[in-house]
N, C-alpha and C positions, 0 to 999 in steps of 0.2 A: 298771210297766205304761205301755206307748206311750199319747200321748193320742189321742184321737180326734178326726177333722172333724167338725164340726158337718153335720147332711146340709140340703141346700135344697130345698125343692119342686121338682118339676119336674127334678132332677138323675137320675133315676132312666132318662131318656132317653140321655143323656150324648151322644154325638157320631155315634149314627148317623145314618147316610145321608152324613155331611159326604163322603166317600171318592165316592159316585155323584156330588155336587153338583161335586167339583174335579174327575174324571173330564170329565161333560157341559160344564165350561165349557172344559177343556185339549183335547178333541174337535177344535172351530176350527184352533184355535194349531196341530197337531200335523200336518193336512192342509194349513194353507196352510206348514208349514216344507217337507213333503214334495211338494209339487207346485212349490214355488222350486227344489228340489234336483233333480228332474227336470226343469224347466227350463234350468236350467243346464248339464246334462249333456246335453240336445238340444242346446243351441248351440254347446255344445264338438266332440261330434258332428258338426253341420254345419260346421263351419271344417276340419274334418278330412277330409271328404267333398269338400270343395269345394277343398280341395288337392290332395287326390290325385285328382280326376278333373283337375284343370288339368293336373297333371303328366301322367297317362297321355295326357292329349288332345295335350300337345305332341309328346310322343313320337311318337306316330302321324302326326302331322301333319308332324314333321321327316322322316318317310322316305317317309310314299305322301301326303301334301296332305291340302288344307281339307275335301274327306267324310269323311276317314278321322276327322278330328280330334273337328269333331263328334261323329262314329260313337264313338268312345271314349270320351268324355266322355259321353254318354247310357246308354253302357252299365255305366261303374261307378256311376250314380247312378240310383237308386231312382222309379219313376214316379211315388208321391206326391208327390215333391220338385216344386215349382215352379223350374225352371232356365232358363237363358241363359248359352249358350256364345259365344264371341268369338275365332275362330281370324285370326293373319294372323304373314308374316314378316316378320322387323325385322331387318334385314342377314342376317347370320349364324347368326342366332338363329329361331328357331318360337317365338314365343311365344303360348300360349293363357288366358283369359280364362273361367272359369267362375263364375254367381253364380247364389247359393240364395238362395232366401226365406228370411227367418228365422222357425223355426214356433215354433207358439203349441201347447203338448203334444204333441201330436205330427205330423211332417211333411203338408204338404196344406191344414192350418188357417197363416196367414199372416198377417202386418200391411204386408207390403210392405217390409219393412227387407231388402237385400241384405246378405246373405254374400258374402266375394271371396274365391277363390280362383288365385293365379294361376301359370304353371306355363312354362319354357323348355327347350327343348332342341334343342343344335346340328343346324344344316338339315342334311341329309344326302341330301337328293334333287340326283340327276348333272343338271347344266344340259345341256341339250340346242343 
């Protein structure tokens, strides 16, 4: 015959509730991992955003000039975004200048930290 534990007072409780108690303290932990990880994926985001409108804005700007360039670069980027475009030619080259804010959850909330994006492409407008 197996022996048996001796029983303790108060064992008759045993371990409930422990499971809510690591639940409510792992709560915190679990939303601040989950709003770094979206964080992070907004600013990957914006470098991304902020490349490819350079690029399209140069585009535009090597074959019809500086409104068009503008004009392209505001148009692949989103009007929550806090932007600053920088169109000009550099010899041969259009090159454009676009920078985001860098947002804090999601675009429009900002610290002021730029994003750069920046974008060339061969002039292609006939000198007159």
């Amino acid at each position: 015959m197996p022996a048996r534990r001796p029983v303790r007072a108060g064992a008759a409780r045993g371990d409930r509730g422990q499971v809510a108690i690591e639940f409510v303290g792992m709560v915190p932990l679990i939303l601040l991992l989950v709003a770094a990880v979206w964080e992070c994926v907004l600013i990957g985001y914006a470098f991304s955003l902020a490349g490819n409108a350079a690029d399209e804005a140069a585009r535009a700007g090597a074959v019809h000039g500086g409104g068009a360039c503008d004009a392209a670069a505001r148009r692949h980027v989103g009007g929550a975004w806090t932007m600053r475009v920088r169109c000009d030619p550099s010899g041969d080259v259009y090159k454009a200048t676009v920078e985001l804010n860098l947002p804090v959850f999601f675009p429009g909330l900002d610290i002021g930290t730029p994003i750069t994006g920046v974008g060339g492409s061969s002039n292609e407008k006939e000198k007159e």
